[in-house]
N, C-alpha and C positions, 0 to 999 in steps of 0.2 A: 500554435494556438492551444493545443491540450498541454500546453504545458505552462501556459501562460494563470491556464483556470487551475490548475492543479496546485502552484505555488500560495493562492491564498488559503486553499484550505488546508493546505500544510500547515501554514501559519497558523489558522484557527485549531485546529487540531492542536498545535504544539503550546498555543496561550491555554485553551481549557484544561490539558494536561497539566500545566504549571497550575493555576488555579484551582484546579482540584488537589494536585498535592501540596499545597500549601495548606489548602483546608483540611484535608489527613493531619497533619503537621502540627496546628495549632489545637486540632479536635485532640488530636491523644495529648499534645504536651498539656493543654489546661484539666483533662480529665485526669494525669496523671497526679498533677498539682494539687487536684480539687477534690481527690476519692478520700483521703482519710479525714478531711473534712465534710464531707457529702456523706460517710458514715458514721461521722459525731456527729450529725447534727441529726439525722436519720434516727437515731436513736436516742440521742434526749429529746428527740421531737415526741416520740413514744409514751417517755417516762414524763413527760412534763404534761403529757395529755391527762395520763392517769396518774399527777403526782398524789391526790389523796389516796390512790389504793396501797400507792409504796410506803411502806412504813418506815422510817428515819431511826435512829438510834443518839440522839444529840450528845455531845462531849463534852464537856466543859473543864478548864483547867484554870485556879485563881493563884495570883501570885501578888506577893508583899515584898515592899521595899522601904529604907529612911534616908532620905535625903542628907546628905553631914551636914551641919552648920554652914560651909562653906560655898554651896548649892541653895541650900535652904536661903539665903540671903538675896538669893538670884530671882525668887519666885515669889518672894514675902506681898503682900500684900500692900497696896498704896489706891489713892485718890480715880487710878486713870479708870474712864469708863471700860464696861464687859467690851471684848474686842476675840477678834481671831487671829493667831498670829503663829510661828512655828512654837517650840521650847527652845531656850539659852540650848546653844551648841552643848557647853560642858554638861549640863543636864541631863539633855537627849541621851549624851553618848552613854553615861551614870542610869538611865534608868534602861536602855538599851540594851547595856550589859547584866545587869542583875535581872530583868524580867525575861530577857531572851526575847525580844517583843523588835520591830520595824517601832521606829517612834518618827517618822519623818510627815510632813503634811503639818496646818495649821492645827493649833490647838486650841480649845472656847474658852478664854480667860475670864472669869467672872471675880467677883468680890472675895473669893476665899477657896475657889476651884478650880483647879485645871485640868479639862479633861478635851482629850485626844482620843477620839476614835476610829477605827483601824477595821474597817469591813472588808472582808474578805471573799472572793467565790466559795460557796457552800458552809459561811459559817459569820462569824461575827467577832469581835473584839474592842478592846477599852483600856484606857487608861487613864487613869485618875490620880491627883495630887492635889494632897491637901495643903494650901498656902500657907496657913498656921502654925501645922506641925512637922507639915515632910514627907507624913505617910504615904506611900505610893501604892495602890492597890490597882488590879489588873488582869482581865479572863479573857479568855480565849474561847469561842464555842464552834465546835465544829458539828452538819449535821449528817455528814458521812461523803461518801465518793459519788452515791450518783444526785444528791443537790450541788457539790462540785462540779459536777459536767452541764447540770441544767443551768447553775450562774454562769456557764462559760458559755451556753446554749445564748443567753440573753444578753450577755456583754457584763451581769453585774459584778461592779467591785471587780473589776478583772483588769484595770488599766488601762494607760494608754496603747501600749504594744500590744495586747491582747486586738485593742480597737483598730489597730493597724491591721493587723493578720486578719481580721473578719472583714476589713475594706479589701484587703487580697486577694481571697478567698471570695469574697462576691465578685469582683470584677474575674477571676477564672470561670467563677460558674456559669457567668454572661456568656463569656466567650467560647465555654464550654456548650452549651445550650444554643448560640445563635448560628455555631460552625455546625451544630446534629442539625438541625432546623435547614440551613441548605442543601446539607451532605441527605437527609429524608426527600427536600426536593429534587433533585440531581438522580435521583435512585427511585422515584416514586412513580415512573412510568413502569418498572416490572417489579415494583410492590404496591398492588390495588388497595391493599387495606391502610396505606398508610396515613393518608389526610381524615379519613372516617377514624380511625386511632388518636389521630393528633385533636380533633373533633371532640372527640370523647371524655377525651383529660380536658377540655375545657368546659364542654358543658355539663361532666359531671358537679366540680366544683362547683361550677354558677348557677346551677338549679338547686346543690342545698344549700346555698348561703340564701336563697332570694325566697325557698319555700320552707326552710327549716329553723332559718336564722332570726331570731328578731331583736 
């Protein structure tokens, strides 16, 4: 008979222990995953609070190009309405290599302009082409490393693989946060303060967004 009662709670004993080290498991691997992003963001969360105290340093670099005859013929000017559309392959590659510039993405085709813009995390850029003549002119502006990290903070101008790795990076942080969230319950019989803590981080935020916020 005692051994009959003894076998289920073997069993539960041996399930909670699995379930607990699973949760160990998945707690450190997504925190492992999720720290040097939880510390970039941590810290352009910072500088993006106080971005008018940080003073910027902006960059700028302009560069000229001409189109040969043989290009120039590809871009010339005709009847079709302003449209969005890439540059002629041979073009792209022609103004790619002399400006040192990405020329890829649609470019705004107007009656005698072609211009292709080129935004970047923590800075800006352009490119222009004059239908007429050829001229190709083209700046770069950068406003230093930590508006680099605050557009990378906000996803701007940062791509699509950027937008991937910040869908990763949330989904770890979830999982990171939902496994601490049990692993606090599991443990919060011989730590008193811990629901009064968890308490705390919530209703500190929510009393100044609803009393300070308007």
């Amino acid at each position: 008979m005692h051994g009959t009662t003894a076998a289920p709670a073997k069993v539960k004993r041996s399930r909670k222990s699995f379930w607990l080290k699973q949760l160990h498991m998945w707690h450190w691997m997504s925190s492992a995953m999720s720290l040097i992003g939880l510390l970039l963001f941590a810290i352009t969360g910072f500088t993006l609070n106080h971005a008018a105290d940080i003073e910027a340093s902006p960059k700028s670099v302009e560069r000229a190009a001409q189109l040969p005859p043989t290009l120039l013929a590809q871009v010339k000017p005709d009847d079709a309405p302003d449209s969005k559309k890439p540059l002629p392959a041979d073009v792209a590659k022609f103004v790619g290599d002399k400006l040192q510039m990405p020329t890829a993405g649609d470019a705004e085709w107007s009656a005698d302009t072609l211009y292709l813009a080129q935004p970047r995390p923590g800075g800006d850029g352009w490119i222009s082409i004059d239908r007429e003549t050829g001229e190709v002119t083209s700046e770069v502006s950068s406003r230093g490393w930590i508006a680099y990290l605050n557009d990378l903070h906000k996803g701007r101008n940062a791509g699509t693989v950027w937008k991937w790795f910040i869908d990763f990076f949330v989904l770890a942080c979830v999982i990171f946060s939902l496994t601490g969230l049990v692993l606090l319950w599991l443990h919060s019989k011989h730590r008193k303060s811990t629901w009064p803590l968890v308490a705390l981080g919530l209703i500190v935020p929510a009393a100044l967004a609803i009393f300070f916020i308007h």
